[in-house]
LOFIGU-724066 format. One line per 5 residues: for each residue x, y, z of C-alpha. Coordinates in Angstrom, 2 decimals, always signed. Layout:
BEGIN
X Y Z; ...
END
This chain:
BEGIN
-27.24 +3.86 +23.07; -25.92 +2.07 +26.20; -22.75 +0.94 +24.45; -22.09 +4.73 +23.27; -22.53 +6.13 +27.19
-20.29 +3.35 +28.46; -18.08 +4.91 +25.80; -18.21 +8.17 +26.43; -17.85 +7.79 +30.00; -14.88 +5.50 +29.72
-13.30 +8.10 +27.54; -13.82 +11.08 +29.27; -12.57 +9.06 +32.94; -9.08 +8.15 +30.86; -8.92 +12.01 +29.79
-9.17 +13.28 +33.02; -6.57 +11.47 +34.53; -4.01 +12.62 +31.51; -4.34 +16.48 +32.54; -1.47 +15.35 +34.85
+1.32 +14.01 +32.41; +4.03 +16.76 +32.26; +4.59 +17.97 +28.42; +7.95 +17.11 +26.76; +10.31 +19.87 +25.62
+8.94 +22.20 +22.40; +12.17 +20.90 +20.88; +10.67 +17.10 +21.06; +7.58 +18.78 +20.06; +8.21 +20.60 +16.73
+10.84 +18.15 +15.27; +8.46 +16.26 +13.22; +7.02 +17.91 +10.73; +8.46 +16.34 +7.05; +10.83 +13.90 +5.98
+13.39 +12.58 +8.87; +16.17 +14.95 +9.78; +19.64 +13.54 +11.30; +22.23 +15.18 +13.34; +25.01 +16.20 +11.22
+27.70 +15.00 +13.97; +26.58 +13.24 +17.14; +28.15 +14.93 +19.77; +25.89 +18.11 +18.68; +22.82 +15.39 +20.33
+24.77 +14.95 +23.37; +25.80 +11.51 +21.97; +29.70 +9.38 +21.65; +29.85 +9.30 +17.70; +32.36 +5.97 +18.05
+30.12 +4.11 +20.47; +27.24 +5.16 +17.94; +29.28 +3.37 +15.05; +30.31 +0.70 +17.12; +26.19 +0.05 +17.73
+26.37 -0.44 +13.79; +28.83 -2.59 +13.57; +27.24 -5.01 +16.04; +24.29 -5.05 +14.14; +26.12 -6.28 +10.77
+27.81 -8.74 +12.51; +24.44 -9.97 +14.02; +22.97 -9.40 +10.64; +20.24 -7.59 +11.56; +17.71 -5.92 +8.87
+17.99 -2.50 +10.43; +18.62 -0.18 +13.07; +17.35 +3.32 +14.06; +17.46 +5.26 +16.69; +15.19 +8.88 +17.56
+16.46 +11.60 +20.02; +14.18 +14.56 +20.37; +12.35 +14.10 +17.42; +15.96 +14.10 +15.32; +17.63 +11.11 +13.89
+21.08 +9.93 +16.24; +21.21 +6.53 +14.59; +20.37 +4.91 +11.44; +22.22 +1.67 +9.76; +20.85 -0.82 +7.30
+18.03 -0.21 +4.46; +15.50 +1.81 +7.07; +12.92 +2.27 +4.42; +12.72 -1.74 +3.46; +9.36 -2.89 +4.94
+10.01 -5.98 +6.67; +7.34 -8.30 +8.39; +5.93 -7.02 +11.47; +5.34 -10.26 +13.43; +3.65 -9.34 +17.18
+4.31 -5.69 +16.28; +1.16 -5.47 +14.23; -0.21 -5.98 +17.70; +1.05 -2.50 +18.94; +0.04 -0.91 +15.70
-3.99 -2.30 +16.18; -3.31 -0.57 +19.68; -3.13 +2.36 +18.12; -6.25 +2.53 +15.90; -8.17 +1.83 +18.75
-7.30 +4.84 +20.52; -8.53 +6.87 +17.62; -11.92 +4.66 +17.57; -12.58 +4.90 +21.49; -11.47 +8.62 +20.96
-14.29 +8.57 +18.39; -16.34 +6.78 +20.49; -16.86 +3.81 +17.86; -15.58 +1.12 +20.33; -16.85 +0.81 +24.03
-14.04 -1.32 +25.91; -16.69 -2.48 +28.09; -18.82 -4.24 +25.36; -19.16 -7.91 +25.20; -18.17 -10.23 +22.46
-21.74 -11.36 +22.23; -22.83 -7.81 +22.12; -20.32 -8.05 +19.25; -21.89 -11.08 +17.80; -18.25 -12.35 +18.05
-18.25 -16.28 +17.45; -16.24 -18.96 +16.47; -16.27 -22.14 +14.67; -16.70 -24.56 +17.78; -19.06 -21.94 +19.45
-18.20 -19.47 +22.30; -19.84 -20.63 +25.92; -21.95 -18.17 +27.88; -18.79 -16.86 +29.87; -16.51 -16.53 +26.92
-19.16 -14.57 +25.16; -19.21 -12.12 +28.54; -15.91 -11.33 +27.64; -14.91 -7.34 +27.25; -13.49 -5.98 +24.61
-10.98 -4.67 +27.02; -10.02 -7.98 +28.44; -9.22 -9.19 +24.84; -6.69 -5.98 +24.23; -5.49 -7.01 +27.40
-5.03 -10.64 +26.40; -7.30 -11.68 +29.58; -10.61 -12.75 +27.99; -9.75 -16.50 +28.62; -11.19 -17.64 +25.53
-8.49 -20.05 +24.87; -8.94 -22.12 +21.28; -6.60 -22.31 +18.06; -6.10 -19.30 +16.30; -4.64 -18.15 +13.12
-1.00 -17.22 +13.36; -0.33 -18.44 +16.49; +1.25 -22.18 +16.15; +3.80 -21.31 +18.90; +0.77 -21.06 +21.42
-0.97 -24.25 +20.87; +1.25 -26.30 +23.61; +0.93 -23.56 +25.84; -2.81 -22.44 +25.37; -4.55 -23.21 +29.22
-7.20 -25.47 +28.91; -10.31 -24.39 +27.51; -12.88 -22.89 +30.43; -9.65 -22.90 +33.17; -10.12 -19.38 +34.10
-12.88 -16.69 +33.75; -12.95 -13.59 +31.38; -10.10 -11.01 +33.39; -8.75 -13.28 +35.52; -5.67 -14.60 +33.70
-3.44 -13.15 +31.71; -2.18 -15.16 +28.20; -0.66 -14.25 +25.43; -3.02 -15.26 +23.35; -3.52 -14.68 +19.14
-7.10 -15.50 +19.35; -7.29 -12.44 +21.50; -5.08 -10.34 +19.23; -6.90 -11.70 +16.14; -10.00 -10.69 +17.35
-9.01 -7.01 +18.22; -8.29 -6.31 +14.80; -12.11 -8.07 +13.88; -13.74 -6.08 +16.44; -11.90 -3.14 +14.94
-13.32 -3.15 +11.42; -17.02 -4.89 +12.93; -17.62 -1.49 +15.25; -16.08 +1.29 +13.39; -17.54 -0.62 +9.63
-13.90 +0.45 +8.27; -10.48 -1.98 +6.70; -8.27 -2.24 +9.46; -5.82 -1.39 +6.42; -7.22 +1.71 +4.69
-8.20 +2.99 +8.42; -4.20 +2.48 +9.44; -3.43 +4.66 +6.41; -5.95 +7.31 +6.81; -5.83 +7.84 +10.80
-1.91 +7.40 +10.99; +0.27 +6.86 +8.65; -0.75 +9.82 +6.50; -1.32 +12.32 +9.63; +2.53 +10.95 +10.38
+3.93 +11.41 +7.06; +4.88 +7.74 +6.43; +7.04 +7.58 +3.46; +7.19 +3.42 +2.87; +3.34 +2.13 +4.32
+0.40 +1.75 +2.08; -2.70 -0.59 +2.66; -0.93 -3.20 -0.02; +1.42 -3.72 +3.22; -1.43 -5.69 +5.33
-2.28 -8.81 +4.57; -4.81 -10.67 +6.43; -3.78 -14.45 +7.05; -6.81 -17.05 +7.48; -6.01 -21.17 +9.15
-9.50 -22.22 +8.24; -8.77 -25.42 +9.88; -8.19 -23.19 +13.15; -10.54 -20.51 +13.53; -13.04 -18.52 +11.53
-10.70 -15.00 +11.76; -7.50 -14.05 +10.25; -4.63 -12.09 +11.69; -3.69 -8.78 +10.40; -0.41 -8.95 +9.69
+2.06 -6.07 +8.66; +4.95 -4.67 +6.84; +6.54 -2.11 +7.70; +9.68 -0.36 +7.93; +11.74 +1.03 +10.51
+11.45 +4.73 +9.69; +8.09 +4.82 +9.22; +7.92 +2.49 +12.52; +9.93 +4.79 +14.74; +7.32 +7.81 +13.47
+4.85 +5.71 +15.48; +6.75 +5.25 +18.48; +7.79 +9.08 +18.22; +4.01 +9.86 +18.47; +3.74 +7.97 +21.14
+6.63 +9.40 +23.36; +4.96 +13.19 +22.37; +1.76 +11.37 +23.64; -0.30 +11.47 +20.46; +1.19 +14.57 +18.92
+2.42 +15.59 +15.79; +3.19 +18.34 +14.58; +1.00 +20.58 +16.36; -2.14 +18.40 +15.71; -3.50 +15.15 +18.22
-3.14 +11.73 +16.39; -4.25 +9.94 +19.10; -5.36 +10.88 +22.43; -2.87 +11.80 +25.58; -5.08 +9.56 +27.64
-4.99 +6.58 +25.06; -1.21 +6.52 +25.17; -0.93 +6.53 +28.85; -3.81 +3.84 +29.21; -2.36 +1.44 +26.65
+0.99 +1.45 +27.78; +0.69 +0.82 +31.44; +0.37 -2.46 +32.66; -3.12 -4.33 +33.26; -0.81 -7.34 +34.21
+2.03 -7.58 +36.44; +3.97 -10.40 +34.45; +6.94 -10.97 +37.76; +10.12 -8.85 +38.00; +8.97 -5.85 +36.67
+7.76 -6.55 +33.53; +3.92 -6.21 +32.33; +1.39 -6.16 +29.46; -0.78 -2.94 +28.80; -2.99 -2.85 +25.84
-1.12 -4.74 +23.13; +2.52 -3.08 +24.60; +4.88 -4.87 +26.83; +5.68 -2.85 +29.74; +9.04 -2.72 +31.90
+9.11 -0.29 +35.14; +12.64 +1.53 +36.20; +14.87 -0.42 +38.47; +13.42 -3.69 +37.92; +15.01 -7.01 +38.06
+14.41 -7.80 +34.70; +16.70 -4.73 +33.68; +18.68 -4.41 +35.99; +21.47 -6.29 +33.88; +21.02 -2.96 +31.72
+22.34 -0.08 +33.90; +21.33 +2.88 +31.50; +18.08 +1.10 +30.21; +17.55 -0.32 +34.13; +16.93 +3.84 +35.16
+13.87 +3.82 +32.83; +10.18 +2.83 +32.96; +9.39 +1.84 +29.75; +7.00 +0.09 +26.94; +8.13 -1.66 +23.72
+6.36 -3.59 +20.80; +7.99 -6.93 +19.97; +7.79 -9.68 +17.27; +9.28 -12.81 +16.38; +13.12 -12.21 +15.59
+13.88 -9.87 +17.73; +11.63 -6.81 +15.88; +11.63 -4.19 +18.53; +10.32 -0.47 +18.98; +11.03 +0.78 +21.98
+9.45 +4.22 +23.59; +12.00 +5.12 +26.91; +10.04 +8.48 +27.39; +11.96 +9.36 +30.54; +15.18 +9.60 +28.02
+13.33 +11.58 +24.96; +14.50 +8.35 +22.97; +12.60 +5.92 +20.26; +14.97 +2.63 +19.13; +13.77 +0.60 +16.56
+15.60 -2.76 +15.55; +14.31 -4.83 +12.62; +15.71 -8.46 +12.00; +15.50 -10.08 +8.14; +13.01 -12.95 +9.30
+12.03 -12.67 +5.52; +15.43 -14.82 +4.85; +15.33 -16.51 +7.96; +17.17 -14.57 +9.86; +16.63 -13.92 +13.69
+18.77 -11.99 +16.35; +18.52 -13.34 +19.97; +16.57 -11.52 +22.82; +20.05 -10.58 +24.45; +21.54 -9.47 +21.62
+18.60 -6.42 +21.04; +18.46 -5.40 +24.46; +21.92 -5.02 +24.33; +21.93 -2.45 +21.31; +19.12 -0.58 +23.14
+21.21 -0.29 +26.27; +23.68 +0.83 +24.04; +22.47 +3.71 +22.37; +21.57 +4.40 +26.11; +24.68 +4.28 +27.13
+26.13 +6.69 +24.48; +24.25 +9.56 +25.74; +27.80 +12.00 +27.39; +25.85 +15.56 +27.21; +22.88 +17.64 +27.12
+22.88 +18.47 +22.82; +23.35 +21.61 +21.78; +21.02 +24.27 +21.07; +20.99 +24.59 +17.22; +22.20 +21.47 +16.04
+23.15 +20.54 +12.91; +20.84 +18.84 +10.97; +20.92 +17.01 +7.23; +18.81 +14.68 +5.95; +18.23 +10.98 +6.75
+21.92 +8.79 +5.92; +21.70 +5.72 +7.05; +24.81 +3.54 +6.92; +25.20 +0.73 +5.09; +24.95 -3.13 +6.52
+27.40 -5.25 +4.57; +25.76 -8.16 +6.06; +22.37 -7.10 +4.47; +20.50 -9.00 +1.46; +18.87 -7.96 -1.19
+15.19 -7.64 -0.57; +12.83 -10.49 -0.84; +10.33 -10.82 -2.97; +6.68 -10.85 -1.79; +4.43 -12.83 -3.56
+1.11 -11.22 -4.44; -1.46 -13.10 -5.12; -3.37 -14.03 -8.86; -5.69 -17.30 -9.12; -4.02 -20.20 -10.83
-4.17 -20.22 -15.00; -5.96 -23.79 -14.92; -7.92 -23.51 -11.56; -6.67 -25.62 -8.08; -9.38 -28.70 -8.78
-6.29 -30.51 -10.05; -4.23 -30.20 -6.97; -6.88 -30.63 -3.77; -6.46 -33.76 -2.03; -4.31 -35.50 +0.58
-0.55 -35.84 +0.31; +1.40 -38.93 +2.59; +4.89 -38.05 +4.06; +7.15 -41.16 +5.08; +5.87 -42.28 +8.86
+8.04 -40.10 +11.66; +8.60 -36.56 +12.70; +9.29 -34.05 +9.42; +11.41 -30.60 +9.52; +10.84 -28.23 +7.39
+13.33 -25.17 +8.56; +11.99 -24.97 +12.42; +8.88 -26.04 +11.94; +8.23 -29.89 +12.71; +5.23 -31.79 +11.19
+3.35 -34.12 +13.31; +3.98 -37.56 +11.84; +0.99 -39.77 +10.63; -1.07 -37.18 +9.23; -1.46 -36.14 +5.89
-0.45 -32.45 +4.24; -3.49 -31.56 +2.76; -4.34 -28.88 +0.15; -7.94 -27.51 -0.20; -9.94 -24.12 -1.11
-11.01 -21.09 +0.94; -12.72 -18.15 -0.05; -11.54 -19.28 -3.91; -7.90 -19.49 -2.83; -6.11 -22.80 -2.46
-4.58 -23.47 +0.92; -2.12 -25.72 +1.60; -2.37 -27.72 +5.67; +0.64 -28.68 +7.36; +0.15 -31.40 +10.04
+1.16 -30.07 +13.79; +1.62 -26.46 +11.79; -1.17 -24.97 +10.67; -2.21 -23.48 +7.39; -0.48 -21.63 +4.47
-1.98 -19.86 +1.24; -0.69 -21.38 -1.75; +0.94 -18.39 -4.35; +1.24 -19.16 -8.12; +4.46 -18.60 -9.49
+5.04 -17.83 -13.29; +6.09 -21.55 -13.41; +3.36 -24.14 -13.87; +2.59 -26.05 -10.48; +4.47 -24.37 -8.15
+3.28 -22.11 -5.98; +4.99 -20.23 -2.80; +4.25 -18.59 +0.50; +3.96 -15.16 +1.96; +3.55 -16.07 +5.54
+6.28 -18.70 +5.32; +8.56 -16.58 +3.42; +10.84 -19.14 +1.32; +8.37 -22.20 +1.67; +8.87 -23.63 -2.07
+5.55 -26.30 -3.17; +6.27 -28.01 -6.83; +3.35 -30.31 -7.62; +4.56 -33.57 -9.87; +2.03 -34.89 -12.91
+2.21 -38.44 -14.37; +2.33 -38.95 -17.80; -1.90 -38.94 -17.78; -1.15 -35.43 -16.33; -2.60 -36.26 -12.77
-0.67 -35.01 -10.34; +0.74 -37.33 -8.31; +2.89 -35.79 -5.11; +3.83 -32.58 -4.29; +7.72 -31.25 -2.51
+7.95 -28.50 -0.17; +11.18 -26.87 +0.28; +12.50 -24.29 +3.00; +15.75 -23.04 +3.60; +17.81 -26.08 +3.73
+14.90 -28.65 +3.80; +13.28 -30.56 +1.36; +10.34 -32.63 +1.91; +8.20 -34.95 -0.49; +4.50 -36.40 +0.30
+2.87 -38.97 -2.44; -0.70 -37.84 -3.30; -3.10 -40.61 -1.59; -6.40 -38.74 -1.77; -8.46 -36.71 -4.61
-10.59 -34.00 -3.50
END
């Protein structure tokens, strides 16, 4: 009963202070019932058609997945295959943000609860302070619980020292944090984060590419006891998020999410130097900062953005009616530098020359094509192994030094090692982390879904022991004798 008042209360504070936010035009309003609509020209959106193109071309020759861009609710911009789901990365962070303002709007999760009011734990357990953290601190990425976490080998060298700062008073960007937002999520509301994502926002927004198949929940067990929920998604149905957001949890004459939630999660609880900051799972950039400043149109702005590895971006400028999402093809190893998106958001920006006219045009969703573009990867779904995994558990040697697979390095010394979880065989990559083994049709090899690419072929001796096993990725190739059974 305490945890629901705390609730309540919090909620109906955050409400109150959203009875001030100024409502955006009915035109941004009512263009969102249905499938996407696109201007039929776009100098009837007030846009340069050329400069609009030329954003298009950039992105082939970067070779990015996709492009789109939103203006009032209407479609200004779209190049590359918008409804291919590609992998989230840190976005999934942005969309957990979301279901939690429909669960605090429900009053399912009190932001002021404890992990140990949680029961949260860990494998090496949590101390007395780390279990007084709030569940707001961890949206906030401030709990300063700082151990390994699934998903999140780029933080280990930069992880603080365990105990080196108290719940809310440092800010990290931390996956154990994230990871345990999306466990809180399911442990207080009793729903899958997946089928809950579906029911509470992709269907009330009409996604046409999402279903629950799209989340997948990746486990380290050598890291932590909780997985990340990860995401794929694509860039229409991801700039029908960020257009709820800039109509502040409306759509189509219903509330998705609350006014209050969206203003809450998108200002900044930290002040991360030079303008920039970090709301609740949203990285937040105020207008006339010197981070932006190298961006004249953006620079005018205050605005929020979800980010992931490559450069995935969806960014919310509210200020300019506009949602821009950019999706990179990490699924073939592709990336497009930090620069390079900014860039083709201050772009679109840029191409604004009038106000639109009053009955535009409209025609359905066109995107143009990328030349540059692959053909879609193929995502391995998971089916247990024909003759079991006994046959392949066990330690593996690489050669002594430093190995490179792609841009991951292994730490030298140690042995790969492959072992079961939950039933599933999981391969360990010294200095990496873990990986899920996937059967292919062929017999002993298996592949990856969170290392998209990552080949393992198992060799047998004549006896039909297996004997070492090779891991390829992109361009690498690496091969590790079996030295250990079991």
């Amino acid at each position: 009963m305490k945890i629901l008042r705390r609730s309540i209360l919090i909620f109906l504070t955050i409400a109150a202070c959203a009875t001030s936010r100024t409502a955006l035009p009915t035109a941004a309003q009512s263009a969102t019932a249905g499938p996407w609509l696109q201007y039929a020209e776009a100098r009837q959106a007030g846009f340069d058609g050329a400069a609009l193109q030329a954003i298009c071309e950039r992105a082939d020759a970067l070779r990015s997945g996709a492009v789109m861009a939103v203006f009032r609710g209407r479609v200004i911009l779209a190049c590359g295959d918008v409804s291919r789901e590609f992998e989230a990365h840190s976005i999934r962070k942005s969309l957990v943000s979301a279901l939690y303002g429909t669960a605090v709007a429900r009053g399912e999760i009190d932001l002021d609860a404890t992990l140990a009011d949680l029961s949260i734990d860990e494998q090496t357990p949590l101390t007395a302070a780390e279990r007084s953290a709030t569940i707001r601190q961890v949206i906030a990425a401030r709990s300063g619980v700082y151990l390994p976490a699934a998903y999140g080998a780029s933080q280990d060298s930069r992880r603080p020292t365990r105990g080196s700062h108290a719940p809310g008073a440092h800010w990290f960007y931390n996956n154990w944090d994230f990871n345990i937002a999306g466990v809180v999520y399911e442990r207080a509301t009793r729903e899958d984060l997946y089928e809950s994502f579906e029911r509470r926002l992709a269907k009330p927004l009409g996604m046409e590419d999402w279903t629950p198949a799209d989340g997948f929940r990746v486990y380290e067990p050598t890291k932590s006891r909780h997985p990340a929920h990860t995401f794929r998604i694509s860039a229409r149905d991801l700039a029908r998020l960020g257009q709820l957001y800039l109509q502040e949890g409306q759509w189509d004459g219903q509330e998705v999410l609350p006014a209050a939630w969206v203003k809450e999660s998108t200002r900044p609880h930290t002040d991360d130097g030079d303008g920039t900051g970090y709301g609740y799972m949203w990285w937040t950039y105020q207008a006339g900062s010197p981070f932006t400043a190298r961006y004249p149109a953006l620079g005018k702005h205050t605005f929020y953005r979800a980010l992931g590895t490559g450069d995935q971006g969806l960014t919310v400028i509210r200020g300019a009616e506009l949602v821009v999402v950019h999706r990179a093809d990490t699924d073939h190893g592709r990336r497009v530098g930090g620069e390079d998106h900014w860039a083709l958001v201050e772009s679109v920006l840029a191409a604004r020359r009038s106000e639109p006219a009053a009955a535009p045009d409209l025609h359905s969703l066109r995107p143009a094509v990328l030349s540059s573009q692959l053909p879609p990867a193929d995502i391995p779904e998971y089916r247990a192994p024909a003759d079991g995994v006994n046959s392949y558990l066990g330690e593996y040697e690489l050669s002594r030094g430093p190995a490179s697979l792609g841009e991951y390095t292994l730490a030298p010394g140690a042995p790969i090692r492959v072992y079961q979880f939950d039933d599933k065989p999981f391969l360990h990559l010294p200095g990496v982390g873990d990986v899920q083994m996937f059967p292919t049709a062929r017999p002993d090899t298996f592949n990856a879904r969170v290392l998209l690419g990552l080949g393992i072929a198992f060799e047998r001796r004549a006896d039909g022991a297996v004997a070492a096993v090779t891991l390829t990725l992109h361009d690498d190739t690496l091969k590790a004798k079996r030295t250990k059974i079991g």
